[in-house]
Each structure stands twice: as C-alpha cells, then as structure tokens.
C-alpha positions in Angstrom: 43.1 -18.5 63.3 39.6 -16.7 63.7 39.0 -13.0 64.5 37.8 -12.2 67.6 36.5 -8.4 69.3 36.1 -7.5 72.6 34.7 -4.3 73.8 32.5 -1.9 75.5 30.8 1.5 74.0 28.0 4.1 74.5 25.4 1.0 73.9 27.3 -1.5 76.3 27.7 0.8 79.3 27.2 4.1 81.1 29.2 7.3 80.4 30.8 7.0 84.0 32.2 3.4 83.1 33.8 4.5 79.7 35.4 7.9 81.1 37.4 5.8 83.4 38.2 2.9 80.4 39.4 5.3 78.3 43.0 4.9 76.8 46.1 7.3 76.8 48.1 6.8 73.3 51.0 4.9 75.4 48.2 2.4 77.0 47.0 1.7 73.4 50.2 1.0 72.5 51.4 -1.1 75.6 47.5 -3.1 75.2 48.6 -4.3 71.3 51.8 -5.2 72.3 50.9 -7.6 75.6 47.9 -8.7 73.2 50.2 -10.2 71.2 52.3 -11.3 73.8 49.1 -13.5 75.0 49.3 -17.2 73.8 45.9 -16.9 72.1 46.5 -13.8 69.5 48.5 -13.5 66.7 47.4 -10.1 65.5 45.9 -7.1 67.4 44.2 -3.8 66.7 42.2 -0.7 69.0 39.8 0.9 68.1 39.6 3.4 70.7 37.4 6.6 70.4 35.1 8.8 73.2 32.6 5.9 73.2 34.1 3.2 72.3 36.8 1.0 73.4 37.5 -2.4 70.8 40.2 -4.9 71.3 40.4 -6.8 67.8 42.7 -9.9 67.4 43.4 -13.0 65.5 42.9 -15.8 67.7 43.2 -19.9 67.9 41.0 -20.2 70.7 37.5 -18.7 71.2 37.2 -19.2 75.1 40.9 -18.3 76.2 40.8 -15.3 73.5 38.0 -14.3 75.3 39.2 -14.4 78.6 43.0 -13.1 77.9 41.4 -10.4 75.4 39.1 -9.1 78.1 41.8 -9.4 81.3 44.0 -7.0 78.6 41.1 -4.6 78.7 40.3 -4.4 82.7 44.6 -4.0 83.4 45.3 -1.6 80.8 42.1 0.4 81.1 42.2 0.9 85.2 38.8 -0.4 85.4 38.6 -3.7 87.5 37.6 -7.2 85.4 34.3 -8.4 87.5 33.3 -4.5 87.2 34.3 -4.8 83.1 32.8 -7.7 82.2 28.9 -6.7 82.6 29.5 -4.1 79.9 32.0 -6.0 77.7 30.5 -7.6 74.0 32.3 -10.3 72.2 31.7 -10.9 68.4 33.7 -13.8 66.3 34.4 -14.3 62.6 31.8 -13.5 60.6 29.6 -11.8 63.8 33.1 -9.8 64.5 33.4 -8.3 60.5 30.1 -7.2 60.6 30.2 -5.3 63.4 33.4 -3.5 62.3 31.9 -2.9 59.0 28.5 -1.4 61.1 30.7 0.6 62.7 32.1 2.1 59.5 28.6 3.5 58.3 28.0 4.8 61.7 25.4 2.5 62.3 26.8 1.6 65.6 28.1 5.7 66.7 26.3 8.0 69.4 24.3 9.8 66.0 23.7 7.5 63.3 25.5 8.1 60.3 28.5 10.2 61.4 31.6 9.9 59.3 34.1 10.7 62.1 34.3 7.3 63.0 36.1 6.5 59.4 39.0 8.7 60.4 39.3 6.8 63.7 39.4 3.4 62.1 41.8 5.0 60.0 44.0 5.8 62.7 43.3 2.4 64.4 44.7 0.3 61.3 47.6 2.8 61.3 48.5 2.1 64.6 48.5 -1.5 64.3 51.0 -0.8 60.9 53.2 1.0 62.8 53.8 -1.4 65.8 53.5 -4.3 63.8 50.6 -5.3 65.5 48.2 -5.8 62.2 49.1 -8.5 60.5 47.4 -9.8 57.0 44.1 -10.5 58.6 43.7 -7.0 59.9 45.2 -5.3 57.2 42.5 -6.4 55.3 39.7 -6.4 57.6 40.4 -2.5 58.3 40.8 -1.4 54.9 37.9 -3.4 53.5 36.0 -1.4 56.4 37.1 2.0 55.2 36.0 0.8 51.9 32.5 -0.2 53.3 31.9 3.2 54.9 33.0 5.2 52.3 30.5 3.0 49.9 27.4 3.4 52.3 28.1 7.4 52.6 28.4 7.9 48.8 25.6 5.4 47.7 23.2 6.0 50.6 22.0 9.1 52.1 23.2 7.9 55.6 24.4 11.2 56.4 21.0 12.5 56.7 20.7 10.2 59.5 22.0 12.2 61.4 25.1 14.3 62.0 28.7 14.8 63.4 29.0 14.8 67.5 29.7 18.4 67.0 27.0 19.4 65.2 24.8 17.4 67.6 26.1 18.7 70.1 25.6 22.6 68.8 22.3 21.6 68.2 21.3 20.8 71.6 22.7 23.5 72.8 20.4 25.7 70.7 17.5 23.5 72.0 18.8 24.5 75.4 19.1 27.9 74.6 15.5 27.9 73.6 13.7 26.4 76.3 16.4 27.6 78.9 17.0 24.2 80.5 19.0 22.4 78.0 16.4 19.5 77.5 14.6 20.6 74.2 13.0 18.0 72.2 13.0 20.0 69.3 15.1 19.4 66.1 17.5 21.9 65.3 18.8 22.5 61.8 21.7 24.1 60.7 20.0 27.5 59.8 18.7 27.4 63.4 22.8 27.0 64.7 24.3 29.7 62.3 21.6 32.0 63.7 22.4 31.0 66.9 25.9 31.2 67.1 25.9 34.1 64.5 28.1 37.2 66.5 29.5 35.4 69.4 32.6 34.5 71.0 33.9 31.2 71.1 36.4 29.4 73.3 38.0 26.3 71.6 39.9 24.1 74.1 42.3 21.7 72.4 43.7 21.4 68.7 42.9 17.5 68.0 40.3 16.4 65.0 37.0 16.8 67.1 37.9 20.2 68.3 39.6 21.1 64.8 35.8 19.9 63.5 34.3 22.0 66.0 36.4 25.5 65.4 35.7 25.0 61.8 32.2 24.4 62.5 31.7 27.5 64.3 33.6 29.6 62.2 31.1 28.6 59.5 28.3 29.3 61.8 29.5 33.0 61.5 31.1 33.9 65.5 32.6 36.8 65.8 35.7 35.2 67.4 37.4 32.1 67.7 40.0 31.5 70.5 42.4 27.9 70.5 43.7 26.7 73.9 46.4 23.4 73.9 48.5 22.7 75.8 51.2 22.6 72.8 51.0 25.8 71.2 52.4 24.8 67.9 49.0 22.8 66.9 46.8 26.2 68.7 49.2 28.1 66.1 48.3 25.7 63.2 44.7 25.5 63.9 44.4 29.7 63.9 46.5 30.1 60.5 43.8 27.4 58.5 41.1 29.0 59.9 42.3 32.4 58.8 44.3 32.1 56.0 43.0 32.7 52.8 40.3 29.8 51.2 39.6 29.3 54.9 36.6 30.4 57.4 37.9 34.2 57.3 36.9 34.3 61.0 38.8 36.5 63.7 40.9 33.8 65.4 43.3 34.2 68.1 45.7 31.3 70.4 46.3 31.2 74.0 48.0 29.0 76.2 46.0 26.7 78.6 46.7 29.3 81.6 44.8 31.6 80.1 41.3 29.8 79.7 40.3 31.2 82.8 40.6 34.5 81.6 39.0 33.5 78.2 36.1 31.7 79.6 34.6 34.9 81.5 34.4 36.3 77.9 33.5 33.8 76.2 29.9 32.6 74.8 29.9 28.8 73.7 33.2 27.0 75.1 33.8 23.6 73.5 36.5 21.3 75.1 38.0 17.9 73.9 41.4 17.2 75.1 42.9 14.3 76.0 43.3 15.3 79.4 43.2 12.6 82.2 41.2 15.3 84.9 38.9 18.2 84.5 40.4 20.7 82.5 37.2 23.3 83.8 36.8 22.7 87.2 33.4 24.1 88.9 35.0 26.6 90.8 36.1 28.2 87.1 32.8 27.9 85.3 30.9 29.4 88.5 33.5 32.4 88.6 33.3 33.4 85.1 29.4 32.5 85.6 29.1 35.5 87.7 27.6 39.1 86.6 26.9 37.6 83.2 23.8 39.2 81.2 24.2 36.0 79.3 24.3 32.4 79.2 27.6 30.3 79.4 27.3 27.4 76.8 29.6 24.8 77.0 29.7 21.3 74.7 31.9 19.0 76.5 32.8 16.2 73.9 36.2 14.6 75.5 36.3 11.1 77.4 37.1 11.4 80.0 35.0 14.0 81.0 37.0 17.7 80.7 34.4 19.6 82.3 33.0 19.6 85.7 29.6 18.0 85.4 28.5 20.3 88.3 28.1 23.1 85.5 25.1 21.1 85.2 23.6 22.7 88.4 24.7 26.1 88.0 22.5 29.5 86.6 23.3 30.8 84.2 25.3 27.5 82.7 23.7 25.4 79.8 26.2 22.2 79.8 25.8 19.6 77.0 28.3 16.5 77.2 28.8 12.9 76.0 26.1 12.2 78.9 23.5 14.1 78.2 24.0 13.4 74.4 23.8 9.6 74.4 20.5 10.1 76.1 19.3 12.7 73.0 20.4 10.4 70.3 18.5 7.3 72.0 15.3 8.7 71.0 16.8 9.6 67.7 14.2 8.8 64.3 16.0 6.1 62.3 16.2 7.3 58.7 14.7 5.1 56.0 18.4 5.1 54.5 19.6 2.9 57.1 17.8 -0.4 55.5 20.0 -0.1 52.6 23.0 0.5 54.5 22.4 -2.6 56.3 21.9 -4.4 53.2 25.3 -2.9 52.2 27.0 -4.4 55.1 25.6 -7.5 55.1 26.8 -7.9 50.8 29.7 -7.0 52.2 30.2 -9.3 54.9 29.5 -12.0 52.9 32.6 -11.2 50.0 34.9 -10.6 52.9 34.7 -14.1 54.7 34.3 -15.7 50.7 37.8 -13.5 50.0 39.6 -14.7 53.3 38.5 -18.4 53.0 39.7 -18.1 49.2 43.0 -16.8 50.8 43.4 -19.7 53.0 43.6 -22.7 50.4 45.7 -20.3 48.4 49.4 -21.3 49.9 48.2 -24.7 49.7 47.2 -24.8 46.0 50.7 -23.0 45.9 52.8 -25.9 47.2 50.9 -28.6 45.4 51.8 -26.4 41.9 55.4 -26.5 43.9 55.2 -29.8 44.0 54.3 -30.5 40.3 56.9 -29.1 39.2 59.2 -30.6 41.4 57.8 -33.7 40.2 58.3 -32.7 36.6 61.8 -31.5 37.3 62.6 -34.7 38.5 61.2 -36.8 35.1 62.8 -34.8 33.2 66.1 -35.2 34.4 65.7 -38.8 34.6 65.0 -38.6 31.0 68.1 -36.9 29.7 69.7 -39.7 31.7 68.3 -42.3 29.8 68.7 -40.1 26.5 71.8 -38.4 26.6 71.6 -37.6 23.2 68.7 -35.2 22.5 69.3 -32.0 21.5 68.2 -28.6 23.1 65.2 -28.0 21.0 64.2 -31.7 21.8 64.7 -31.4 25.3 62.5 -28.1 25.8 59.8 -29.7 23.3 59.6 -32.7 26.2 59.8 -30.5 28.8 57.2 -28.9 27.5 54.9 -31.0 27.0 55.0 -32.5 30.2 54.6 -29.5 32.1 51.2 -28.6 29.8 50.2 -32.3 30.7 50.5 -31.5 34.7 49.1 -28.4 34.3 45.7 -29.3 32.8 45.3 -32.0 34.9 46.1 -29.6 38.4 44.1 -26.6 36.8 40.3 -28.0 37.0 40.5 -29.2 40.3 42.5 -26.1 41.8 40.1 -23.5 39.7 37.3 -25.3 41.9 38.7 -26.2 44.7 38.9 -22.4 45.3 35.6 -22.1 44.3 34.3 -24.3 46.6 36.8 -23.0 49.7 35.2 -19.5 49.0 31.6 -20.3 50.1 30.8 -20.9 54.0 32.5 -24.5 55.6 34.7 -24.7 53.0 37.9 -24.2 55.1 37.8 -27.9 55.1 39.3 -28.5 51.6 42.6 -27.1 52.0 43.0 -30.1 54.5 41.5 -32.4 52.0 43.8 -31.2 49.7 46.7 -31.6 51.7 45.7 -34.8 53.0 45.2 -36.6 49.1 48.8 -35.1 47.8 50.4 -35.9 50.9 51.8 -32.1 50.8 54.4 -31.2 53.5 52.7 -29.0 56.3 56.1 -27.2 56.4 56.3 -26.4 53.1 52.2 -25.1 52.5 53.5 -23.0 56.1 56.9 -21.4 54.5 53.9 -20.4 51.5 51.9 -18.6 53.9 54.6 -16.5 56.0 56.2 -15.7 52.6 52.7 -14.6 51.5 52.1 -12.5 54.8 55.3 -11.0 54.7 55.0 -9.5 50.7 51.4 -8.6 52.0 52.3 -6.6 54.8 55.0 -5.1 52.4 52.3 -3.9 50.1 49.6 -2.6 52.8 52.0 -0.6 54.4 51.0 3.2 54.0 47.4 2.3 52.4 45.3 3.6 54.8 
C-alpha cells in the first residue's frame, strides 16, 4: 500500500472554483467513508480548510487511486470532474509526505508561516480517528506532521514570515483605509492595526476558530466594542464570557442572534464574517443600506469559503471589502523570509526519517513471524527430546531448553538487526519478501502479524492528537 493525495488549493485554482468545492462537515464525512468503500483505498483522511481541499488515502494502485480519489472529489464537492481536474494536484509516497509536512510549516498556506493550519490538521487526523477512517499509515503520517510544524515554528523564525489570515487580513484593510481604495502596497504592522482599530465598533459574525481568532484579535487591538452573531447562540454566549471574563481581553462585548446583523451592521465599523454558511450571509442589498448616511467607512474582512459576503461590496462608496480573493492576490507578491530555507531543510530531514520509519515498520511483522517460527521450531525439538529422554529432570530440561533457544537466537539476531537496517533506507521494501521467500514463512501468518499490529496501534493513537 502507498499513500496517495489528491487536491486542489489557493495555488491550484481560482477563489470562484474552491468556494463552490468546499465541504459541509456531513460531505467530509460521507467523502472518507465512500473513499474507503473504493477498491483502491484502505485508509482515508480530509484536510479541508478555506483554501484547501486534500483527499489523503492509502492506496494499492497509483492510476485507479488517482482516478477513484479524484471522481470522490468532483461528486461530493458539487463541482463537475472535467471542470475539477485542471485544478486538481496529485503527490505519492514520499512526494505525498512532504507536501503534508510543507503544509504543516505553512509553507504551502495563503501567508507563509501561519500556524492555523496546525489546528486544522489536527482536526483532520481527528476526524479520520473518529470514523475509523485513519488507519496506522495516517495515524502516523498526521501526527508526525503536527510534530514537524510544531518543530519548524519553535526552531525557526517562520512566524515572521508572515502572519495569521486575520491579521492579514486587518492589515489590508488598514492599507485600504490609507489609500482609500483598498489596494495599498504598503506593509502594515501591528502598531499600525491597534491604532487603527483603536475605539471602534466591531461586528463579529460566527463563533468558529477563525472568527474566535479574529474577536480576540480585535479585542487586543483596543475596539471599543465587540458584537458575536451565530446562528447557535450558545457558542456567541461562550465566545462573549472569554473575552470578558477576567484574564481575558477586558473589552465591552455583547451577543446577538443572526436576525439582528442587519441592525448591527449600520453601527458597526470593521465587520468580519466566517461562517460555514452555504450562501451569502451579507447580501448587497444589506451592506448598501447600512452604507448609507455614513460619515465613515464600512470595513469588512470576509475570510469564510464560500464566500459570506456579497462581492458587490466591492463596488460600493463608502465600503472597503477585503476577502479570500483579494487576499491570495496580496500574499502572491509576498517577500519570502530568509527563515524559510531552513524550514525547508527541516522538512526535507524529516521526510526522509518518516519513509526510513515506515519501511522499518514494514519488515517488522515479518521478522515477527520468522522469531514465531523459531520458536515453533524449538518447541518442537524440544519435545522430541523429552521423548527420547524421559528421564531428565526439570532443571535439566530448562538448562536444554535453554540453551537451544540462545543458539537460535544469536543466529536470527544478526541478520534481523540488519535486515531492518537495510529495509530502512530507500528500495529496501524488497527484503521483507526476500525474507519471506528464504524461510518459506507463511503469507498468512506474517498477515495475522500485521492486523494484530494495526489493531494495538490504532488502540494506542487514539486521543493523541
């Protein structure tokens, strides 16, 4: 089996194309269980976030895990195959690790060096835990890519790279705010966004982790108010007591229900919206009517996919719109910080002890059966002997049984200590068949080894995301 990803993001294919590929949790869901269905897979995962959509899976066949993997994608995304299929990248084995692992250190996301995109891998490998979808393969891939980004943010300065889609986002809606047109090319820090936001009124639409991210980075910025709208009122509830309760932002901070945003929007100053809303959650009729008799500009950071806000804000006085859009075209012209050299270097280390720790794995259950079958083998002499010598005593017996058990042992040990060693380093996958082939091991048995072995594994990654 060989893992395999399919997929499209923010470097594959134009917003339009990913708003309408985007998946509901139930599609995600229904996509891992018919991957697994498919001849091809054995194990599936998603990564699914605003810009990205990844199908990962263990496969047996390159070319018909290709096709099934990326036929999954067009029916459960809405999006029709031959319109797909321009946009969709495939990456195998090693290619495949390394571009999870990329992903990880936010090499690969909208603005380089984000760490949002560790929380969403998290929730990916979860997924996949809790359907039974992940198997030992993915287990380990995820988890050794949690590990990977986690090394690259603490040993590199990656995070100066650039900066979290919401505080991209505020910052080019400060560079619109300066120039009035919303396509500044100047760099905003975050002295420039506190001062900027510093006194007004903010409408926060949805309760989720980017617009949780984004209330708390506002409140920070010193706003006079913060307002949560969702659609369950429970998580708007939740949102307003951390950002108010004591050890939190300290900021004025208020829920409404979703009826009311209309109402909230012709007061607001900055609204940021990221729901997981199938339609426009601000339509253009809204944003033009609380547009009207302003003295001041409407902001608005759109940062959901699909799209929540009417892109015809765009067009309208008085209305400085940034969304995903207009900030994949910002972060294409983004400097590259020297710190992304070493995380490379990191990933490609990493890459390499990943695919010597899985191909180590592999010739595992086999070494396991042939030390099964050693001692079957001894088991076996030895009983014949107390046939033939009925009368030795216990402390005879064990000394004999002893001994020949040592014997088998140092004869197995040198050539299973290097057969490992050599199954670790790239083509070795050949050697477990080698090894099979010259003891005449039973396929069955070496099999039973390995499902027993996945089975404890799975056991033991549960809950370790």
């Amino acid at each position: 089996m060989s893992l395999l990803v399919v997929g499209l993001s923010h470097r594959s294919a134009p917003v339009s194309v990913l708003e309408r590929a985007s998946l509901s949790g139930d599609a995600r869901a229904k996509l891992l269980h018919d991957t697994l269905a498919a001849e091809p897979a054995a194990e599936g995962a998603v990564l699914a976030t605003c810009n990205r959509i990844e199908l990962y899976a263990d496969v047996d066949k390159f070319h018909a895990g290709v096709a099934e993997l990326s036929t999954l994608l067009a029916q459960h995304s809405g999006v029709g195959l031959e319109e797909l299929t321009p946009y969709l990248y495939v990456h195998y084995e090693d290619r495949a690790v390394h571009h999870l692992f990329s992903v990880a250190c936010g090499l690969d996301s909208m603005v380089v060096g984000e760490g949002q995109i560790l929380g969403q891998i998290k929730d990916a490998l979860a997924v996949g835990q809790d359907l039974h979808t992940a198997g030992r393969l993915l287990n380990d891939l995820f988890q050794q890519a949690l590990r990977v980004g986690k090394r690259a943010h603490s040993e590199t300065g990656i995070d100066r790279a650039g900066q979290s889609l919401v505080t991209f986002g505020l910052q080019r809606l400060v560079e619109g705010a300066g120039n009035g047109t919303g396509t500044g090319t100047g760099a905003a820090h975050g002295t420039d966004v506190d001062a900027w936001a510093r006194g007004k009124r903010a409408l926060v639409i949805g309760a989720g982790s980017m617009s949780s991210l984004a209330a708390a980075t506002l409140a920070r910025s010193g706003v006079a108010e913060i307002v949560i709208a969702n659609r369950t009122a429970a998580r708007a509830d939740r949102l307003v007591e951390i950002l108010t309760e004591a050890g939190g932002t300290g900021v004025a901070a208020r829920a409404v229900e979703m009826v009311a945003v209309g109402d909230e929007l012709t007061r607001a100053d900055i609204v940021v919206s990221c729901t997981g809303a199938t339609g426009l959650v601000l339509t253009g009729d809204e944003i033009e009517t609380a547009a009207q008799g302003r003295t001041a500009p409407l902001h608005l950071l759109d940062l959901a996919m699909p799209r929540d806000i009417d892109a015809a804000a765009h067009r309208m006085p008085g209305v400085h719109l940034v969304d995903i859009e207009s900030l994949a075209e910002a972060s294409a012209d983004a400097p590259m910080a020297a710190d992304v050299d070493q995380v490379r270097t990191i990933v490609s280390d990493e890459v390499a002890a990943f695919g010597a720790a899985q191909r180590a794995a592999h010739i595992t259950p086999t070494v396991v059966a042939l030390r099964a079958m050693a001692a079957g083998v001894v088991a076996g002499e030895v009983a014949r002997l107390e046939g033939r010598l009925p009368d030795l005593d216990d402390k005879q017996r064990a000394e004999i049984t002893q001994t020949v058990r040592r014997v088998v042992d140092k004869l197995l040990h040198a050539p299973t200590v290097r057969v490992k060693q050599l199954a670790s380093e790239p083509g070795g996958a050949g050697y477990a068949d080698a090894l099979r082939t010259l003891f005449d091991l039973d396929p069955e048995t070496v099999a039973s080894v390995s499902r027993a072995d996945l089975n404890d594994g799975d056991v033991k990654n549960r809950g370790r995301v």
